[in-house]
C-alpha positions as CSV (number, residue, x, y, z in Angstrom):
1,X,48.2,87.5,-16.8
2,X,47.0,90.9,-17.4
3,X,43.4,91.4,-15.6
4,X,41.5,92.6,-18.7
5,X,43.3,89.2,-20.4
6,X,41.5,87.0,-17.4
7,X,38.2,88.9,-17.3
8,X,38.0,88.5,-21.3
9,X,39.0,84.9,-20.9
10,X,36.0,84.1,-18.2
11,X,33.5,86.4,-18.9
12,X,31.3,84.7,-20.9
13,X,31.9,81.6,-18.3
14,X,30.8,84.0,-15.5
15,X,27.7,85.2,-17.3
16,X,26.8,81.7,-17.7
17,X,26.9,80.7,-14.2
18,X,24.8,83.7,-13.1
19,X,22.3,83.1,-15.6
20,X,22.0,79.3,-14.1
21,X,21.7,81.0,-10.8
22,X,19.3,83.1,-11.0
23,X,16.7,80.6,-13.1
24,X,14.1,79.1,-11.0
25,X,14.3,75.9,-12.4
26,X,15.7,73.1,-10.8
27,X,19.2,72.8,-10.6
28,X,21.5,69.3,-11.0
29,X,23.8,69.2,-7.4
30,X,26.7,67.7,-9.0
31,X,26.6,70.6,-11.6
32,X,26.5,73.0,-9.0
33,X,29.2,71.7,-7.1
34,X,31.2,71.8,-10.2
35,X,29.9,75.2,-10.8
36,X,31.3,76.2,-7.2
37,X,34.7,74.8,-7.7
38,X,35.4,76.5,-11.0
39,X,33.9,79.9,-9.7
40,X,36.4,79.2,-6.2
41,X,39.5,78.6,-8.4
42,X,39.2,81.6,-11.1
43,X,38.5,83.6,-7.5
44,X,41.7,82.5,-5.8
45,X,43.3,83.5,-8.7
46,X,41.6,87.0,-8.7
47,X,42.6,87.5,-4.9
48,X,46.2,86.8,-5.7
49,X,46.6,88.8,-8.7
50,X,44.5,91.3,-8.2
51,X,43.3,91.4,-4.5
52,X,41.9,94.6,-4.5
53,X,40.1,94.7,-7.9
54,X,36.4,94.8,-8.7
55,X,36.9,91.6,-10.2
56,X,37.7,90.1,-7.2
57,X,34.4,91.2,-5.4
58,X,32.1,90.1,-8.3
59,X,33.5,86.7,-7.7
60,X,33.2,86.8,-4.2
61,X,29.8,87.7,-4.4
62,X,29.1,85.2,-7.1
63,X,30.6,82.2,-5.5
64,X,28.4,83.4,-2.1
65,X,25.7,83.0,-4.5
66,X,26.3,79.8,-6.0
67,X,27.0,78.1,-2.5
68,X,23.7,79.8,-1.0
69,X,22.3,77.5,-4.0
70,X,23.9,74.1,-3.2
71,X,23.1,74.5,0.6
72,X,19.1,75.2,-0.9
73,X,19.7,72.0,-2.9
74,X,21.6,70.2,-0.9
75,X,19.9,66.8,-0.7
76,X,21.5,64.4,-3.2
77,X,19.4,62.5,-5.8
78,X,18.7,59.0,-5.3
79,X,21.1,57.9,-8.0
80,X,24.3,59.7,-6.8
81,X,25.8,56.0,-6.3
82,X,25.1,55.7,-9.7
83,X,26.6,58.8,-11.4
84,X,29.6,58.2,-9.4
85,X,30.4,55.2,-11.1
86,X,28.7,56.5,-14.5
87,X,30.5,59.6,-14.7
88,X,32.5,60.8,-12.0
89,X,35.1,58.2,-12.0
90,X,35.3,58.3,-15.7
91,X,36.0,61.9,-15.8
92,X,38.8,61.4,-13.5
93,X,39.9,58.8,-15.8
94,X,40.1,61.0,-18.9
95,X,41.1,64.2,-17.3
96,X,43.7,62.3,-15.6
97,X,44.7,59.9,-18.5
98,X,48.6,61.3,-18.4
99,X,49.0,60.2,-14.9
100,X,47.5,56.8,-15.4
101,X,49.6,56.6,-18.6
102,X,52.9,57.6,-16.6
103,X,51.7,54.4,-13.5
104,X,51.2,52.0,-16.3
105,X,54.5,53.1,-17.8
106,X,56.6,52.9,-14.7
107,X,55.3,49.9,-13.6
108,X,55.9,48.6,-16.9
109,X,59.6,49.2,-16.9
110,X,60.1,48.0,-13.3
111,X,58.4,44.0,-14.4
112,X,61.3,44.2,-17.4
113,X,64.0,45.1,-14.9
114,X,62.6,42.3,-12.6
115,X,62.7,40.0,-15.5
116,X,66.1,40.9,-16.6
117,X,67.9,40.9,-13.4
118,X,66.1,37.7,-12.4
119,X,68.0,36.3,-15.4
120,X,71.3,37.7,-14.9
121,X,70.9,36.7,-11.8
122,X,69.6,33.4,-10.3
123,X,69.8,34.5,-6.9
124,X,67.4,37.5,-7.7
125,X,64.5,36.1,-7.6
126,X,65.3,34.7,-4.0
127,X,66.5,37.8,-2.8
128,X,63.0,39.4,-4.0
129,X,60.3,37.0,-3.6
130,X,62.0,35.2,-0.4
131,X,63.7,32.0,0.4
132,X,60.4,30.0,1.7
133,X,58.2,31.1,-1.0
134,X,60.5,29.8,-3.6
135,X,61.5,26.5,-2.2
136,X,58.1,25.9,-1.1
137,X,57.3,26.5,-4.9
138,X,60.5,24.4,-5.8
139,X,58.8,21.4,-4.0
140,X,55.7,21.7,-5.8
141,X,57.1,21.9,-8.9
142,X,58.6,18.4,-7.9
143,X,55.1,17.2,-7.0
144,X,53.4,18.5,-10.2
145,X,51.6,20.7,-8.6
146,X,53.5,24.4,-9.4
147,X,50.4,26.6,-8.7
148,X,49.9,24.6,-5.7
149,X,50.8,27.4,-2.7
150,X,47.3,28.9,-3.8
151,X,45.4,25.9,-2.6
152,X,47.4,26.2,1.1
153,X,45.0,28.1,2.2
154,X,41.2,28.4,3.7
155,X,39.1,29.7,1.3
156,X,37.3,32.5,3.6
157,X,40.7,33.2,5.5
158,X,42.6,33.7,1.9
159,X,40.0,35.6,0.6
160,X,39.8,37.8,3.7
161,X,43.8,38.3,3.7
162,X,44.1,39.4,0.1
163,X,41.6,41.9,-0.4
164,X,42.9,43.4,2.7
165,X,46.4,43.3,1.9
166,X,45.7,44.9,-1.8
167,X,43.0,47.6,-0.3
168,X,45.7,48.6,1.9
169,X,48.8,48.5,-1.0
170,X,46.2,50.4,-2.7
171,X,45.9,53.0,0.0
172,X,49.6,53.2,0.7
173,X,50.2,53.7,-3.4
174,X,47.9,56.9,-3.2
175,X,49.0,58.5,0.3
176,X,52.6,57.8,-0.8
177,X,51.9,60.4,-3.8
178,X,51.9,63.1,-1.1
179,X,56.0,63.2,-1.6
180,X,55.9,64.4,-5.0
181,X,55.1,61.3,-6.0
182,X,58.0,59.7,-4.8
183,X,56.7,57.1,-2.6
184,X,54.0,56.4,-5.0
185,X,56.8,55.7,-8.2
186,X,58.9,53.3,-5.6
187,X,55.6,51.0,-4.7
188,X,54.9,50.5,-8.1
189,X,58.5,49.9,-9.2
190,X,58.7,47.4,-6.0
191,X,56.0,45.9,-7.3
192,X,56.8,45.4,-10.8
193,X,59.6,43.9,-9.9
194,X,58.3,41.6,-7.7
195,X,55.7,40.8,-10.9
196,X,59.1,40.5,-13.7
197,X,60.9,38.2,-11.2
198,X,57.9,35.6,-10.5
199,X,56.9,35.5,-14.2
200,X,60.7,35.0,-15.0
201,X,61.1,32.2,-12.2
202,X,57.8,30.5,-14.0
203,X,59.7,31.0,-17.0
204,X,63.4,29.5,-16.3
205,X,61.1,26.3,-15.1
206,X,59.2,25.9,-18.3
207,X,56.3,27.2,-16.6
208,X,55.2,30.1,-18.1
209,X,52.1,29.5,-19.6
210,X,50.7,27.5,-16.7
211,X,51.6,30.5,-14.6
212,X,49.9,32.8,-16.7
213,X,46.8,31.1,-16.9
214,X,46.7,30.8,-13.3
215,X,48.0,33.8,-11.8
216,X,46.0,36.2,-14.3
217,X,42.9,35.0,-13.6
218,X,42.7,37.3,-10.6
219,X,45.9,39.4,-11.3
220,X,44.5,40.8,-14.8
221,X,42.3,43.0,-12.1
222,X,44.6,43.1,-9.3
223,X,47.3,44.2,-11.2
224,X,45.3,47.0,-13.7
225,X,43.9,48.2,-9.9
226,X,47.5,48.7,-8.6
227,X,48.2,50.7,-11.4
228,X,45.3,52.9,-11.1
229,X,46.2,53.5,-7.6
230,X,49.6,54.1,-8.8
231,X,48.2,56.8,-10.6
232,X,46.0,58.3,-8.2
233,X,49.2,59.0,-6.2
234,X,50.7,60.9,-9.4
235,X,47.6,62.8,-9.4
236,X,47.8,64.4,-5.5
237,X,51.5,64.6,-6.1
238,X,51.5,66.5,-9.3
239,X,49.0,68.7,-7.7
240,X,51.7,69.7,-5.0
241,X,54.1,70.0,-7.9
242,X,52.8,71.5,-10.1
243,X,49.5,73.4,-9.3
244,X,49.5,75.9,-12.1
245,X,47.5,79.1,-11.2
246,X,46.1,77.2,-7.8
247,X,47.1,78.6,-5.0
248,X,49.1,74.8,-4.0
249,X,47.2,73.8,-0.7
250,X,44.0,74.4,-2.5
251,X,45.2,72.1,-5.8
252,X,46.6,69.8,-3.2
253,X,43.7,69.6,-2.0
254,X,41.7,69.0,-5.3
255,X,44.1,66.4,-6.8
256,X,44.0,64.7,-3.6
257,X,39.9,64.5,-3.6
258,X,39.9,63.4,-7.8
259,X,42.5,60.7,-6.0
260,X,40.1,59.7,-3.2
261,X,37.7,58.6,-5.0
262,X,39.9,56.7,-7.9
263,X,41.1,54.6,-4.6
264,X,37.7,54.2,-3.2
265,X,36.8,53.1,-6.5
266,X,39.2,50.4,-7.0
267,X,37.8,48.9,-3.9
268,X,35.2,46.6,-5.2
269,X,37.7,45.6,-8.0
270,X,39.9,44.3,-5.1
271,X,36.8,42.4,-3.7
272,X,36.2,40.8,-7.1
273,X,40.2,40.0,-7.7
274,X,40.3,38.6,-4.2
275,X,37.2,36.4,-4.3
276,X,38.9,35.3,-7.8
277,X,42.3,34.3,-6.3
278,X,40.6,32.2,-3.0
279,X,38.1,30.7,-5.0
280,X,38.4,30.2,-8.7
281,X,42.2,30.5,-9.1
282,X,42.6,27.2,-6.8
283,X,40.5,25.0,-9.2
284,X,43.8,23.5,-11.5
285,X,41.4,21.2,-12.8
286,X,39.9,23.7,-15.0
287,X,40.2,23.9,-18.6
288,X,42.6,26.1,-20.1
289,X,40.2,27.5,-22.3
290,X,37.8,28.9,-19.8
291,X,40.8,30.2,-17.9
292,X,41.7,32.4,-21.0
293,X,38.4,33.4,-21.5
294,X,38.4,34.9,-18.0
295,X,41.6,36.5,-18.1
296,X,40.4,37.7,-21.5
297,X,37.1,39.3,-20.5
298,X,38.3,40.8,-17.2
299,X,41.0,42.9,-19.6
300,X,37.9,44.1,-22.0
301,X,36.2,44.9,-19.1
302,X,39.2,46.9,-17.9
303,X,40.3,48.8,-20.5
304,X,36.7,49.6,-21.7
305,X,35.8,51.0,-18.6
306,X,38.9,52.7,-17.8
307,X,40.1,54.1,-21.4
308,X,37.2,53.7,-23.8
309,X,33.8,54.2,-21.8
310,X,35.9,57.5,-20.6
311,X,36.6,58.5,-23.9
312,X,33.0,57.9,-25.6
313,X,31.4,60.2,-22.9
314,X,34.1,62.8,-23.7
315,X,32.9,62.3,-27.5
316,X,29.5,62.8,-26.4
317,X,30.2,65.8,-25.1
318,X,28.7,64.3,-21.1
319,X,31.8,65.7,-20.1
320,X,34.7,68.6,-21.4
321,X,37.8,67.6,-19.6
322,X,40.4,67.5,-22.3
């Protein structure tokens, strides 16, 4: 890009942020935070493409300004915990909305192969889910009590174990994005299969419905969680990838932030799914209708927050990511 094409392009941008900087009113952190990052990334640009230019120095000079100002106003409002979940995450939701896409996608794919290998094959399913899990589940079956493993164990202990065990596959999902995405892609598709075979297992048994209404209880959002870690991964990888006019450590380093905190996010989701699974999943005695209305309202509740509260602030205008 010619630099009379960039300066043109940001100008009025620029302009902008020295008008906010210079007013002695009082200024919104998170805005000038923002503020800093954009003014960091056109500079890094600037320093590559034109290192020796007077635009360079103006937004050197600028961006000293504007982080002068956040250290000035450095003490966060009271409701930060509250604009992270009421905008921040959303943002990342929307302006991220392709890589969430792409998790759901893959993961998606992998449950059908699952599925259809578990059928072509019967062995499959034991080569996936594991010889004592399925004969254990076998002899249930017998007893007419199919769901029973989740009633094996403690409540506390079970509840303990499984919000661990998906915090961490949560973790892994994300830091595995750091290899192009690789390792990220191969934990979801391990999962999904996982996911196709045990529904298809249910299935072959004349189970299926009595799995679903038991198993998605908590897995509506344990699952939806896995995928949004899924594509927190995408997001650091594709920032490696493909970081555009970022220099790539400093867009690695942004698209692994933006997936920080989708992660950190999902963590009371986990808490929720987990105290679901140890404590409501185990009641077999419960009508079918309140376990359908469950499963029902934690997918609203999902996809509202995830795809539509995201998109209504966008609307609004709370937010320009596109």
């Amino acid at each position: 890009m010619r630099e009379s094409v960039f300066v043109k392009a940001n100008i009025s941008k620029w302009e902008k942020f020295e008008s906010l900087i210079s007013s002695k009113e009082k200024k919104d952190p998170d805005e000038l935070a923002s503020l800093f990052i954009q003014l960091t990334d056109d500079l890094a640009f600037a320093r590559t493409h034109y290192p020796k230019s007077d635009v360079t120095s103006y937004l050197n000079n600028l961006s000293t300004k504007v982080h002068q100002d956040i250290y000035r106003n450095k003490k966060e409002r009271k409701n930060r915990f509250v604009r992270f979940w009421k905008y921040e995450l959303p943002e990342i939701f929307w302006a991220h909305r392709k890589e969430f896409m792409a998790s759901f996608l893959f993961f998606l794919v992998s449950c059908i192969i699952g599925a259809f290998s578990a059928a072509q094959d019967q062995s499959f399913v034991r080569l996936i889910l594991g010889d004592t899990y399925v004969n254990l589940t076998l002899e249930n079956i017998e007893k007419g009590e199919p769901m029973g493993i989740y009633g094996s164990m403690a409540q506390t202990d079970m509840f303990f174990a499984i919000t661990f065990n998906n915090i961490r596959v949560s973790f892994v999902a994300f830091a595995f994005g750091i290899a192009s995405s690789v390792g990220t892609v191969y934990l979801l598709f391990r999962n999904g299969v996982m996911l196709g075979s045990f529904q298809y297992f249910f299935y072959s048994k004349g189970l299926l419905l009595t799995s679903v209404l038991t198993i998605w209880i908590h897995g509506t959002i344990e699952i939806i969680s896995i995928i949004m870690a899924g594509g927190a991964g995408l997001i650091m990888g594709n920032s490696w990838m493909f970081p555009g006019t970022l220099p790539r450590l400093h867009s690695l380093r942004q698209g692994a932030l933006k997936g920080a905190k989708v992660v950190l996010g999902l963590v009371p989701l986990f808490i929720i799914a987990g105290f679901l699974e140890s404590f409501v999943t185990r009641l077999f005695g419960m009508p079918n209708v309140l376990k359908a209305t469950i499963i029902v309202l934690s997918l609203i509740s999902m996809v509202y927050y995830i795809i539509l509260y995201p998109r209504k602030l966008y609307k609004n205008g709370v937010f320009t990511s596109n």
